[in-house]
C-alpha positions as CSV (number, residue, x, y, z in Angstrom):
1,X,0.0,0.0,0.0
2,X,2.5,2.9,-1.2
3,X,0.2,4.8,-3.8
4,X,-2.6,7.1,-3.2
5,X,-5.1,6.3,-5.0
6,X,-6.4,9.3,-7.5
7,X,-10.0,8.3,-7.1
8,X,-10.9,6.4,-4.0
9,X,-14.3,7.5,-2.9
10,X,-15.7,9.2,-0.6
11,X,-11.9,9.0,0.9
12,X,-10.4,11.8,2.9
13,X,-6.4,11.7,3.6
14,X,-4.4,12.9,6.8
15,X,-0.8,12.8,7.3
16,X,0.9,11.7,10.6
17,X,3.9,12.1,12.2
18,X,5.1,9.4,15.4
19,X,8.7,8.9,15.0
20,X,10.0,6.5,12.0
21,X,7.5,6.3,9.3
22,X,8.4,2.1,9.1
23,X,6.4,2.1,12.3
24,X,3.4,3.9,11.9
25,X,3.2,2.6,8.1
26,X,2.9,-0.8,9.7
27,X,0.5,-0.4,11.8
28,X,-2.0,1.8,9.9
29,X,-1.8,-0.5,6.7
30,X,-3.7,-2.7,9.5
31,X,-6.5,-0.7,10.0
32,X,-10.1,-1.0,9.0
33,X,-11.0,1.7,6.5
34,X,-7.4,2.4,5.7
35,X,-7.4,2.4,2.4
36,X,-3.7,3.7,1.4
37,X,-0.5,4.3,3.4
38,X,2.6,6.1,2.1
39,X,5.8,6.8,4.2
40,X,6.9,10.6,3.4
41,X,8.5,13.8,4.5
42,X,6.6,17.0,4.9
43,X,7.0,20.3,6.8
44,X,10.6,21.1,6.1
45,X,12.2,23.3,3.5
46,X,13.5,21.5,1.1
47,X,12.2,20.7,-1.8
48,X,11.9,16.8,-2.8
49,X,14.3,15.9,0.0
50,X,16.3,12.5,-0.3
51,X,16.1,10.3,3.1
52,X,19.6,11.2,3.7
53,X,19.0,14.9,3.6
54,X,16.1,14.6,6.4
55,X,18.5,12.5,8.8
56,X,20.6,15.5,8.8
57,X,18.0,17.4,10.3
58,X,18.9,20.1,8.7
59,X,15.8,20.3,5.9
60,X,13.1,20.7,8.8
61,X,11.2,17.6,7.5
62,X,9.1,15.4,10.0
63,X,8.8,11.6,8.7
64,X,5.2,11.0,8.0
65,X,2.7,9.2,7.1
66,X,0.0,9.9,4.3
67,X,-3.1,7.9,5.1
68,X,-5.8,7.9,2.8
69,X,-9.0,6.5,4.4
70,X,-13.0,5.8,4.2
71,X,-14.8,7.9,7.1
72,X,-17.6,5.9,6.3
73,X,-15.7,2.8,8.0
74,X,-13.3,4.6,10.7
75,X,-13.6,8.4,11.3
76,X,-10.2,10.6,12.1
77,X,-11.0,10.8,15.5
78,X,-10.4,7.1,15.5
79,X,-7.5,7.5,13.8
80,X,-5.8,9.6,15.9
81,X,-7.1,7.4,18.7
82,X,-4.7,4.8,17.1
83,X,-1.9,7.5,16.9
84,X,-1.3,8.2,19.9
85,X,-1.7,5.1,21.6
86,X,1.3,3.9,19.3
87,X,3.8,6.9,19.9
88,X,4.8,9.0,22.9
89,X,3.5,12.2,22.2
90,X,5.0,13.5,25.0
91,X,8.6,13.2,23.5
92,X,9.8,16.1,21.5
93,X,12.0,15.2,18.4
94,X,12.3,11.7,19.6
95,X,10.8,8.1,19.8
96,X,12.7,5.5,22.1
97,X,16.3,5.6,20.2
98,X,15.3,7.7,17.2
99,X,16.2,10.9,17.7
100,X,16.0,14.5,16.3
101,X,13.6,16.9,14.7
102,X,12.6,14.2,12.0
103,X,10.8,12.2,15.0
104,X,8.5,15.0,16.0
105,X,4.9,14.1,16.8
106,X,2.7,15.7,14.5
107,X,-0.9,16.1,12.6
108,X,-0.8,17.8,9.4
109,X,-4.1,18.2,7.7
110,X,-5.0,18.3,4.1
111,X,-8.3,19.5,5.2
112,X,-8.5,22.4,7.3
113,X,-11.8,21.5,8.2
114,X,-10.4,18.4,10.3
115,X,-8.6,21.2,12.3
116,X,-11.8,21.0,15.0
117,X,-11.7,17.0,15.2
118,X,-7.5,17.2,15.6
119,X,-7.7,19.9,18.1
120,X,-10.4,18.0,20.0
121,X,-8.5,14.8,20.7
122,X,-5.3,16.5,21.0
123,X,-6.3,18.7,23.8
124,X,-8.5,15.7,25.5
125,X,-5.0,13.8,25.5
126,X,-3.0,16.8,26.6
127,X,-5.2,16.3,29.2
128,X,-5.1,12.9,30.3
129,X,-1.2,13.3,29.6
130,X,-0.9,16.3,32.5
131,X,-0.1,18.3,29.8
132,X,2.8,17.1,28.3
133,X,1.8,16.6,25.2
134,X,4.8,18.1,22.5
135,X,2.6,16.9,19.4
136,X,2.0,19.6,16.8
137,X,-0.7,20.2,14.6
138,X,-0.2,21.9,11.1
139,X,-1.4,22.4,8.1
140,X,0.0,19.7,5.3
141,X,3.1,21.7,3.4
142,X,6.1,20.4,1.3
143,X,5.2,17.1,1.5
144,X,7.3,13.8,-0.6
145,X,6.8,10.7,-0.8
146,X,9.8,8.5,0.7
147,X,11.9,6.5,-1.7
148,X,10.4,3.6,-2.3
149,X,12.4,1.2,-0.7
150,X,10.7,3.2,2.5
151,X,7.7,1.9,1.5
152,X,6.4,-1.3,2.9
153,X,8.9,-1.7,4.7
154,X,8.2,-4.0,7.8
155,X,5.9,-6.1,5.3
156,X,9.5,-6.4,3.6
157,X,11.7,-6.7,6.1
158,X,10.2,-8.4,9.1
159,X,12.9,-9.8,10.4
160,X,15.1,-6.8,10.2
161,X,16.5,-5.8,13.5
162,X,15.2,-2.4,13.8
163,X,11.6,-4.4,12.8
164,X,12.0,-7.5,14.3
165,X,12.2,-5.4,18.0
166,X,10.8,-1.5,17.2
167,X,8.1,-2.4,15.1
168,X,7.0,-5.2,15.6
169,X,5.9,-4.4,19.3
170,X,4.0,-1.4,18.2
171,X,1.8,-3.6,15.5
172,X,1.6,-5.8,18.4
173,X,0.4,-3.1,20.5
174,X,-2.5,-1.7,17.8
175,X,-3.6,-5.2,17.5
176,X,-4.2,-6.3,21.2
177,X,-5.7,-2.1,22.1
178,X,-7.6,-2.0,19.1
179,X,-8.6,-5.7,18.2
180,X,-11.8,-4.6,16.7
181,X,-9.8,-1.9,14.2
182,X,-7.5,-4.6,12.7
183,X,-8.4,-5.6,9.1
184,X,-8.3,-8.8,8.2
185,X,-8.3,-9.1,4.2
């Protein structure tokens, strides 16, 4: 799942950032509804930046995901339910070992009418979180697609290291939390 489709209907796309895109690409390519996922960079500078640009931090790209989904079958408030139950939003510009402004929490919308949903659940788990909650939410700008060995990754490489024991836990962790969520075509 590393294409959006042009003319999936009646879909609606949001773009997430929770630390390295292999992780959150494997776990949304799980969900219900989900129709496309496509591991990106977006909010930065640089235009069409390479993977090893963005690891210098220097380009101000986040790694993202692009999720392209039915809100007739899971809404974005469900969606970002999922989110941040699978990342620390609490962590600026990091996630466990992955570190630096690449690994930022963050929403970007497409839509700006999402912005009232996004807020919603953000501020409800700001406050559940004491307020410690470091994710941003922004408009969608400068986004890239990854290169496509990016894409599909853990479905590649499962028994990669950095899969085998970072990613693998956190599909692990969707699939138990959200049992009902998890697709199963």
């Amino acid at each position: 799942m590393n294409a959006i489709p042009q003319s999936a209907q009646p879909s609606k796309v949001i773009t997430l950032g929770g630390g390295c895109f292999w992780c959150t690409e494997a776990v949304f390519v799980r969900v219900k509804g989900v129709l496309d996922v496509e591991s990106g960079y977006c909010n930065g500078h640089t235009l069409k930046p390479t993977y090893a640009d963005v690891c210098t931090g220097e380009t101000g790209h986040n790694e993202v995901v692009r999720l392209v989904f039915d809100p007739r079958v899971i809404s974005l408030r469900e969606l970002l339910e999922i989110f941040f139950v699978i990342h620390d939003p609490t962590s600026l510009n990091r996630q466990g070992n992955d570190t630096g402004t690449q690994y930022r929490s963050g929403i970007y919308l497409s839509d700006e009418a999402d912005r009232e949903v996004a807020q919603q659940v953000l501020d409800q788990v700001n406050v559940a979180l004491s307020g410690r909650v470091v994710t941003e939410l922004r408009s969608l700008e400068n986004y890239s697609p990854a290169e496509a060995y990016h894409q599909d990754y853990f479905e590649n490489n499962p028994q990669q290291g950095y899969c085998a024991f970072v990613v693998a836990p956190k599909v692990q962790k969707f699939v138990h939390t959200f049992a009902d969520k998890v697709r199963h075509d």
